[in-house]
LOTORMAR-989049 format. One line per field, with one value per residue (C-alpha): x, y, z; residue in one letter. Coordinates in Angstrom, 1 decimal, always signed. Example, Ala and Ser with C-alpha at 12.3 -4.5 7.8 and 13.67 -1.06 7.14 Angstrom:
2
px: c(+12.3:+13.7)
py: c(-4.5:-1.1)
pz: c(+7.8:+7.1)
torza: c(A:S)
***
This chain:
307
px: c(+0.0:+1.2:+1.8:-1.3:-3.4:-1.5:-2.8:-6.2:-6.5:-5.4:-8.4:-11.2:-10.5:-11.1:-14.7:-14.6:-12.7:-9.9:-11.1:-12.0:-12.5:-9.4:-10.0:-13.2:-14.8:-17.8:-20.3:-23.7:-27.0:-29.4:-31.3:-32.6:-34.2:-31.6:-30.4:-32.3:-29.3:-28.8:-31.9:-34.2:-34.9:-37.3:-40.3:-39.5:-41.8:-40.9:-43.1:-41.8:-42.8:-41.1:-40.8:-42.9:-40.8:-39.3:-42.3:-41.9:-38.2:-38.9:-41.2:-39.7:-37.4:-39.0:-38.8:-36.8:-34.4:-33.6:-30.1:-27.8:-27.2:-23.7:-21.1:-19.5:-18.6:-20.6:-17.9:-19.8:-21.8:-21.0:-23.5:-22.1:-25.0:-28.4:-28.5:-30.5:-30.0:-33.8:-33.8:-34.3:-37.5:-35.3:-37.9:-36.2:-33.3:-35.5:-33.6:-32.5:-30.0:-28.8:-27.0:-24.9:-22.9:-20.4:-20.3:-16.4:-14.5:-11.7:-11.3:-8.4:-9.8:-11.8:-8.8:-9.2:-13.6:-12.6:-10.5:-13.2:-12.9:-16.5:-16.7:-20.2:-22.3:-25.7:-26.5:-26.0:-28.5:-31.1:-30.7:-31.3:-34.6:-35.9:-34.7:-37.1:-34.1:-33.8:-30.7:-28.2:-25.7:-22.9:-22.3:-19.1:-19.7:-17.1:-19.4:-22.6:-21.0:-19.5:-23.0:-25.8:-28.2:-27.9:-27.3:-30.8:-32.1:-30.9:-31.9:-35.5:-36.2:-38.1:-36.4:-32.3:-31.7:-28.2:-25.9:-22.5:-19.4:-16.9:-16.8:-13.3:-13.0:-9.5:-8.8:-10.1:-7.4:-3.8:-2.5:-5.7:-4.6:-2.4:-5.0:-4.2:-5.3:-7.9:-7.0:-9.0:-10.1:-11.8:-13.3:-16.9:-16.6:-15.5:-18.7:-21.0:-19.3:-20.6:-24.4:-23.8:-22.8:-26.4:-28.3:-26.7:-27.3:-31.2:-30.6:-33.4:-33.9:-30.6:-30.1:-27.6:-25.3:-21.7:-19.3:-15.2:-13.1:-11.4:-13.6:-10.4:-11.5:-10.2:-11.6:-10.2:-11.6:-14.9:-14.3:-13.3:-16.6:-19.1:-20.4:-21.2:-24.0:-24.3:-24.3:-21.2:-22.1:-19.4:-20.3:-19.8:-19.8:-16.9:-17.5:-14.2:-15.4:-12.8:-11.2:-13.0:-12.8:-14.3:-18.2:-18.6:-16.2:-17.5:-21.2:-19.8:-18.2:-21.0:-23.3:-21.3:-20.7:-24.4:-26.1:-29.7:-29.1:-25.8:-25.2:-22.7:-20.3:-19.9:-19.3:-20.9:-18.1:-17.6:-13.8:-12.8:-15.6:-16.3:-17.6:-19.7:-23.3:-22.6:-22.2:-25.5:-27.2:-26.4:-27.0:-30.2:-32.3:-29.6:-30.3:-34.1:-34.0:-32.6:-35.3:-33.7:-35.4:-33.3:-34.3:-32.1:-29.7:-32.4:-34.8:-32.1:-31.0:-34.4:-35.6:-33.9:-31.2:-27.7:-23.6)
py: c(+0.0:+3.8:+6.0:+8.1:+4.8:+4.1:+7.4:+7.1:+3.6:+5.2:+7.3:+5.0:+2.0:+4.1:+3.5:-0.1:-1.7:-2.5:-5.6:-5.6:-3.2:-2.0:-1.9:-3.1:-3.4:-4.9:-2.3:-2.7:-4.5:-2.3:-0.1:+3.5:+7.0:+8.9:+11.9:+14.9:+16.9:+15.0:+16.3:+14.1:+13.2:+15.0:+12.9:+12.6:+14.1:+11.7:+9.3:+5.6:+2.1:-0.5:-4.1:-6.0:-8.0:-5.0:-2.5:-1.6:-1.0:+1.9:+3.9:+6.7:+6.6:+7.1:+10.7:+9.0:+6.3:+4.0:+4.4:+2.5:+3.2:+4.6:+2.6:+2.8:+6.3:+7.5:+6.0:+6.2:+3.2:+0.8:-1.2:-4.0:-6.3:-7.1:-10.7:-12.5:-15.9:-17.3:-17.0:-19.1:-20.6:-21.7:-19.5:-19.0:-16.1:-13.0:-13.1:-9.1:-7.6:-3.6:-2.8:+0.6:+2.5:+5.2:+8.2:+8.8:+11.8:+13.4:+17.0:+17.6:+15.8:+19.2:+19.9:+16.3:+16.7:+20.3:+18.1:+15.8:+12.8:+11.6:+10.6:+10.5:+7.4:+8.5:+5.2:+3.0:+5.8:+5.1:+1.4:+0.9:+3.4:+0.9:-2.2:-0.7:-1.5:+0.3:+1.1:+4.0:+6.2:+7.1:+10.1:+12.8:+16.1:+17.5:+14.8:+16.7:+20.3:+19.0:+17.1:+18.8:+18.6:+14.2:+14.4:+16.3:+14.2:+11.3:+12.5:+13.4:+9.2:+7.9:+4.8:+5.5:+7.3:+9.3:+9.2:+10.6:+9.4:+12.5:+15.9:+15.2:+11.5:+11.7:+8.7:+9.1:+6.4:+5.4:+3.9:+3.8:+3.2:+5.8:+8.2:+11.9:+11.7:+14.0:+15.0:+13.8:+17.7:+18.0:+15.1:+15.8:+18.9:+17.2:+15.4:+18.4:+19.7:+17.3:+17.4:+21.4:+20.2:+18.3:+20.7:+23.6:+20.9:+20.9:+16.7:+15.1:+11.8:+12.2:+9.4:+10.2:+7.3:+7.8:+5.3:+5.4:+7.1:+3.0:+1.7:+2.5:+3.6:+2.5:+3.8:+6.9:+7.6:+6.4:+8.7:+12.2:+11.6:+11.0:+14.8:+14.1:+11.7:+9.3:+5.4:+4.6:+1.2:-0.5:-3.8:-7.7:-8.1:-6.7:-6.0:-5.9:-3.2:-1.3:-0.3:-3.8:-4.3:-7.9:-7.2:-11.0:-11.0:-8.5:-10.1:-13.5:-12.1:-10.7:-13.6:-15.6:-13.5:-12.7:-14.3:-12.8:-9.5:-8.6:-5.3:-5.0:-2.2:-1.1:+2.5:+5.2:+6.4:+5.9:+6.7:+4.6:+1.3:+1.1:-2.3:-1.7:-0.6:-4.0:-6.3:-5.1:-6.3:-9.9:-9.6:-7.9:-10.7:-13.8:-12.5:-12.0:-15.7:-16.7:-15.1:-12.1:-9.0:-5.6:-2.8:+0.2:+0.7:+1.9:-0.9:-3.5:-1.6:-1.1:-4.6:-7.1:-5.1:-5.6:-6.2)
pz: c(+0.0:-1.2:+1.6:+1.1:+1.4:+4.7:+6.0:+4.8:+5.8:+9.2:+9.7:+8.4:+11.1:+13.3:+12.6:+13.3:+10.4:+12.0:+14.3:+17.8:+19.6:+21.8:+25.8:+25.7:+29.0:+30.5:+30.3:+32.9:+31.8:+32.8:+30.5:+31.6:+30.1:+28.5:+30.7:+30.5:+29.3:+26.0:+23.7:+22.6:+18.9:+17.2:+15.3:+11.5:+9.2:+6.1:+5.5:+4.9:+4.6:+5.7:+5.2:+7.0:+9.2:+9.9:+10.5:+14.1:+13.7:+11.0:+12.6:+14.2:+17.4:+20.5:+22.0:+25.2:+23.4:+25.9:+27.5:+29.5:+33.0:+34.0:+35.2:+38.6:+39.2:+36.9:+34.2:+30.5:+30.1:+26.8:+24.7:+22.3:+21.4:+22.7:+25.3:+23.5:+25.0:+25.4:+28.9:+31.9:+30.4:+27.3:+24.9:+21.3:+20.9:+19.0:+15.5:+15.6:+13.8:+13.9:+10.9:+11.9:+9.5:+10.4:+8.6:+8.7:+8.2:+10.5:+10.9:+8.7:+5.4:+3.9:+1.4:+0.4:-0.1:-2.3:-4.4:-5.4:-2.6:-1.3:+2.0:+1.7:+0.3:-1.2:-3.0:+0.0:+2.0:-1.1:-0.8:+2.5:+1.6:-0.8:+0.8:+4.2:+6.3:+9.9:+10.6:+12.9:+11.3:+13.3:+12.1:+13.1:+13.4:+10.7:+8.0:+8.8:+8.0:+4.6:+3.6:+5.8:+2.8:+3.3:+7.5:+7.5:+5.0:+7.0:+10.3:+8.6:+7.6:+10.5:+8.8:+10.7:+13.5:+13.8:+16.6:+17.6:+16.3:+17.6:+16.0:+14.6:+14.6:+16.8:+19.0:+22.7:+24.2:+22.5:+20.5:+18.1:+14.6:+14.1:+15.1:+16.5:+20.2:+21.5:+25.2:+28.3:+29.0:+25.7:+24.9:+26.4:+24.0:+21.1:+21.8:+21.6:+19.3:+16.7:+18.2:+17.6:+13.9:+13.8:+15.1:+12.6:+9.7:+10.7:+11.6:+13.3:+15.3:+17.4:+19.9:+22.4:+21.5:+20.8:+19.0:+20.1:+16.6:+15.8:+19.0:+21.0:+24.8:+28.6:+31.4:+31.6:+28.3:+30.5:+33.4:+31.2:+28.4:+31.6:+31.2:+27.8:+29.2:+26.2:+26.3:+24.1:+21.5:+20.0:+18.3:+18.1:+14.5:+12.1:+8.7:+7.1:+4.7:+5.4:+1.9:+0.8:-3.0:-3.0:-2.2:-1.2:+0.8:+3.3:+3.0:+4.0:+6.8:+8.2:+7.1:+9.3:+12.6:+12.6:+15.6:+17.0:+19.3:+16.6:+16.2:+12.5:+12.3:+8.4:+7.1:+4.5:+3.0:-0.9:-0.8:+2.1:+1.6:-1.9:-1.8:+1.5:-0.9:-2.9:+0.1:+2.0:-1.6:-0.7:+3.2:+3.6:+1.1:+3.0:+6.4:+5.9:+4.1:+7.9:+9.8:+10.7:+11.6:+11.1:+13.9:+14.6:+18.1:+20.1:+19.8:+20.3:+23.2:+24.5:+24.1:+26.1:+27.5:+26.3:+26.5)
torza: c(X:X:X:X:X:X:X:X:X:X:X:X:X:X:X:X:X:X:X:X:X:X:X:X:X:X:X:X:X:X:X:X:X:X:X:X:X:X:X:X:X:X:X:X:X:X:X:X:X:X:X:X:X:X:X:X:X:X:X:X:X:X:X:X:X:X:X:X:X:X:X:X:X:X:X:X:X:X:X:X:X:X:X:X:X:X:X:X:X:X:X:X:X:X:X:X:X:X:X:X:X:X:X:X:X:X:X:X:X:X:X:X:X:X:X:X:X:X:X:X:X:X:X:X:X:X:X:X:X:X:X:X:X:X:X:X:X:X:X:X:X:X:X:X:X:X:X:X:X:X:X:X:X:X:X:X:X:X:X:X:X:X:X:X:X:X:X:X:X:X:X:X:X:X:X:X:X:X:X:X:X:X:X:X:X:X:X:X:X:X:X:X:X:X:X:X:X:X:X:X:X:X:X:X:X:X:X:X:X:X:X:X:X:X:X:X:X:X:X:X:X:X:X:X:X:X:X:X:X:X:X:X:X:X:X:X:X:X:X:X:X:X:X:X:X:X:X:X:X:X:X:X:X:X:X:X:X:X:X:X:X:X:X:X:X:X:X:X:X:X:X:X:X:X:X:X:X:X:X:X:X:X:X:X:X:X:X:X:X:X:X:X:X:X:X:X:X:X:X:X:X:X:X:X:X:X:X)
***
């Protein structure tokens, strides 16, 4: 790989294409209102149908998404996937999926968007829209002031909900891919920051979730972004779309790390994923074969609790 690819490989894992999640820690079961300081998602006015194993997941978010309750201290609590085990009464695992996709792009790359790079993805947006698939876009704050017209658009579709992935996609813990490090004093208002971005881009349908730039956090990362008061979500399923060519590839890999309560990390970012639009072709149609049912973060969160 060129040097240039290095460095722009650099900033999209830290999205979630790299692997697992660095420092991962247990984060609490128990699911909560969201604080009162985090504002709550507006109701979407765009209309939208969804498919009908998936109806209740495309209605709008609920004015008081459901939230995990902080960790000890008051550290920031962390959702992965939904426990879906059947329970003590040995009842059947729901077959839910969340399909997230992170809408990357770090502060420093607006010479590279002049010049003609897209960070954006409108076709993937438009297939999810006809394929009726729920789904949360983790979106940073510096990709809502380059492409407001799509994060309002976006945030308008009672189909997705959009939730915080930094204002300038910098690491919050080290190392982290390469990533430039954002210090432990302003990392609650590198948070707001990007909900200011939002709320200047005229989003809707917020949630107050935030995803770690690369997934990279320890618990001083959890102590310093408890202000913020957002339930961080990582994931248990990688994507590998990361600067994926082969389309199949990525599908299979998610075809076969899917199990019910998943939550997928891919991206919306044409220059960075190119293959990522072709590969959710083949697994919306495979996983709806299976019995899957695709909702967005909140209602896995908010049904069943979570890990």
């Amino acid at each position: 790989m060129t040097v240039a690819g290095v460095l722009a490989c650099t900033a999209l894992t830290g999205c979630g294409g790299g692997g697992s999640a660095p420092g991962a820690l247990a984060p609490p079961p128990k699911a909560s209102a969201p604080p009162p300081s985090v504002p709550a998602p507006d109701s979407a006015s765009a209309p939208a149908t969804a498919h009908a194993s998936d109806s209740a997941s495309a209605s709008a978010s609920p004015k008081k998404p459901p939230t995990i309750a902080p960790g000890p201290a008051g550290r920031t609590p962390v959702f992965e996937r939904r426990a879906t085990d059947g329970g003590a009464a040995g009842r059947s695992a729901e077959k839910v999926v969340a399909l997230t996709f992170d809408a990357d792009m770090t502060a420093d790359q607006g010479p590279r968007a002049a010049s003609g790079e897209r960070f954006d993805n409108p076709d993937l947006i438009a297939l999810l829209r006809r394929s009726k698939v729920p789904a949360t876009v983790f979106m940073t704050g510096r990709w809502a002031e380059e492409y407001p017209a799509q994060a309002k658009a976006i945030g308008a579709d009672p189909l997705f909900e959009v939730a915080n992935h930094s204002y300038s996609h910098h690491a919050f813990s080290s190392p982290c891919y390469g990533l430039p490090v954002v210090e432990k004093a302003a990392m609650t208002a590198d948070v707001r920051r990007a909900f200011t971005a939002f709320r200047k881009a005229g989003v809707r349908n917020v949630v107050p979730y935030f995803r770690f730039p690369g997934g990279c956090y320890d618990d001083a990362a959890l102590r310093a972004l408890a202000p913020a008061n957002v339930t961080a979500v990582q994931w248990d399923v990688v994507s590998g779309d990361a600067f994926a060519t082969d389309a199949d590839a990525v599908a299979r890999q998610v075809l076969d790390g899917v199990r019910p309560g998943s939550l997928v990390v891919m991206h919306c970012t044409r220059s960075a994923a190119p293959a990522t639009e072709a590969a959710v072709r083949r697994i919306v149609p495979e996983l709806r074969a299976r019995g899957y049912r695709f909702v967005k973060v909140s209602e896995l969160m908010g049904n069943g609790g979570g890990r």
